[in-house]
Phi, psi and omega in degrees: 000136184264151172228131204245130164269178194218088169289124188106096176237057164288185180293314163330299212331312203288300180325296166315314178327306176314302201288329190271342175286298176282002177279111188278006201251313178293140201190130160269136175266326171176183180240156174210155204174194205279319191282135187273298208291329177283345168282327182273323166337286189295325174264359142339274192308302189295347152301255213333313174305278167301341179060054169217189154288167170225145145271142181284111149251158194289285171219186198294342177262016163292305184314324164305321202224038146265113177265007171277340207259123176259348186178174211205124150281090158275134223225003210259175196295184200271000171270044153202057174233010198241345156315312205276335182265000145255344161294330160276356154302317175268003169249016209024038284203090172292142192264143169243140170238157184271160178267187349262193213278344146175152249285304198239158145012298223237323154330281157338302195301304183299316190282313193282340184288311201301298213288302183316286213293299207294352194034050154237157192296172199197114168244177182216133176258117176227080174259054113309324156324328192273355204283114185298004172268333164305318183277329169306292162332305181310285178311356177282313151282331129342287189288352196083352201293334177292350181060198196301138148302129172253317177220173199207141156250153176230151174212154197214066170276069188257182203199127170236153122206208208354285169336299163341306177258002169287350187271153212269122168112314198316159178046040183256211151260303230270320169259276195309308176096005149160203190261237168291339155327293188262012147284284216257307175305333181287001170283307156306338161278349172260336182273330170263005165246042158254003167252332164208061174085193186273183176254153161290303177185154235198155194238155211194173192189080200232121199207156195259089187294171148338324209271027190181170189211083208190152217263326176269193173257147181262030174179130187217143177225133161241140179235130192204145177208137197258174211291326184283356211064038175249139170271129226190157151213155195214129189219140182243154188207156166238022208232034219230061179275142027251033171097143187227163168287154167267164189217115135233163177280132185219086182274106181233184177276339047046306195184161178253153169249187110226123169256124209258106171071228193250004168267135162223159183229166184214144206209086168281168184272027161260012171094030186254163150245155180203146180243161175211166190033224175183149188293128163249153171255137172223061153060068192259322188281184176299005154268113212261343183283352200262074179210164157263129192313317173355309171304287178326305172313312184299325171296322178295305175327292192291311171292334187283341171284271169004298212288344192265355192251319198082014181278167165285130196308180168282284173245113200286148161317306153320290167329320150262049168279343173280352193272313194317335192272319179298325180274331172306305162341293185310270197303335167279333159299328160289313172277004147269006182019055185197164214268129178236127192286133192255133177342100170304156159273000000 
């Protein structure tokens, strides 16, 4: 059994708590954040959750120089990871991260060379990926049953409101690194190039409706086309009430996919259909928690396996460098309003 702490007692957390109960591979050793009474406050709670002691760690070189810690869940927004990654780096500590992996690109880029230099695993949680209708899709594609893909839809029609962006810092550049995109979109958006693959370059449109009040955008539409020739759009929103499932359409020469949620139907053109999984909420309405710790839990599992193989994780931090690289896209095209090419890894 591996054992983990869980840095960042943010709104996720409970959700690792959750994930980390069921999980038979997994053990919390303890927790840590900024607040000393809200860290003992939280491993209260989080015995009480998991049914063990948790430990209050003080700060980040207590957690470094535990040798009881097989790997550190960092959970904290995303302007307080590149400090925390190198001190558990230097405690040799393999990181599992909430995405996204920090605010900008070239940040981003700098976490993953370190863990990559530091030869330690680096995971990213894009537990959509873990979702079995999501691995159906994969091997679907994979296997060729879709033939070549030619086009692609992505849709992210969710709904926050106000309140959501009244907490201090949220949707800002500075905490966040922007808005819906690289918060809310960017799980669906790491799920359709983990099928298919990178984008070349992308034309692009991000703006702040009415309907919100918040410094980045709460709507983004895109047109891209990837490095395979495939052609696509995409549009996200946190402005789309009272919130719709994200979706996507995978148009291939062979067969269509759509994958809805936690469904997928796949439909070829001699007239067969086939379903995989069954439909879920993954917090597209005004409950942004209202999904199930399941994904996670699978994502805890699948690193704690890794860590036990050496194999490589569901998602490397390399990997997720391509949504970080789309949305970097994304955002110079808008504001230059012209096809902008996307960053190689």
């Amino acid at each position: 059994m591996k054992k983990a702490v869980l840095i960042g007692l943010g709104m996720v957390a409970e959700t690792h708590l959750k994930a980390i109960r069921d999980a038979p591979s997994v053990s919390l050793r303890g927790v840590m954040g900024r607040t000393p009474s809200k860290v003992e406050a939280f491993s209260d709670r989080a015995a009480g959750i998991i049914g063990y002691p948790v430990h209050a760690y003080r700060d980040i070189a207590e957690v470094a120089a535990d040798k009881a810690v097989d790997f550190a869940i960092v959970a904290t927004p995303p302007d307080a990871r590149l400090d925390l990654v190198r001190a558990l780096l230097a405690g040799r500590k393999p990181i599992l991260m909430e995405k996204p992996i920090e605010r900008d690109l070239a940040t981003a880029r700098e976490i993953v060379a370190l863990c990559r230099d530091a030869k330690l695993p680096l995971a990213v949680v894009l537990q959509h990926r873990a979702r079995a209708a999501s691995l159906a899709l994969k091997k679907a594609v994979n296997t060729g049953a879709l033939g070549k893909i030619v086009a692609a839809e992505i849709r992210v029609p969710w709904w926050r409101a106000q309140g959501y962006y009244d907490v201090p810092g949220r949707g800002t550049y500075a905490r966040d690194g922007g808005g819906v995109m690289i918060t809310q979109a960017i799980h669906t958006l790491d799920l359709a190039l983990w099928m298919l693959g990178p984008v070349r370059r992308v034309q692009a449109l991000m703006r702040t409706t009415p309907l919100h009040q918040l410094e980045a955008e709460d709507w983004a539409g895109a047109l891209f086309e990837t490095e395979g020739g495939c052609v696509g759009t995409l549009m996200a929103t946190t402005a789309a009430f009272p919130g719709q499932p994200e979706s996507i359409s995978l148009h291939g020469t062979k067969a269509r996919a759509h994958l809805e949620t936690g469904k997928l139907t796949l439909q070829t053109h001699d007239g067969n259909t086939q379903t995989y999984g069954s439909g879920a909420q993954t917090g597209g309405g005004a409950d942004p928690m209202a999904f199930t710790h399941g994904w996670h839990q699978s994502v805890l599992e699948d690193f704690a396996a890794c860590l036990s193989s050496g194999e490589e994780p569901l998602a490397t931090g390399q990997s997720a460098l391509r949504a970080h690289a789309v949305i970097d896209a994304m955002e110079t095209a808008s504001k230059h309003e012209a096809w902008t090419e996307v960053s190689p890894l």
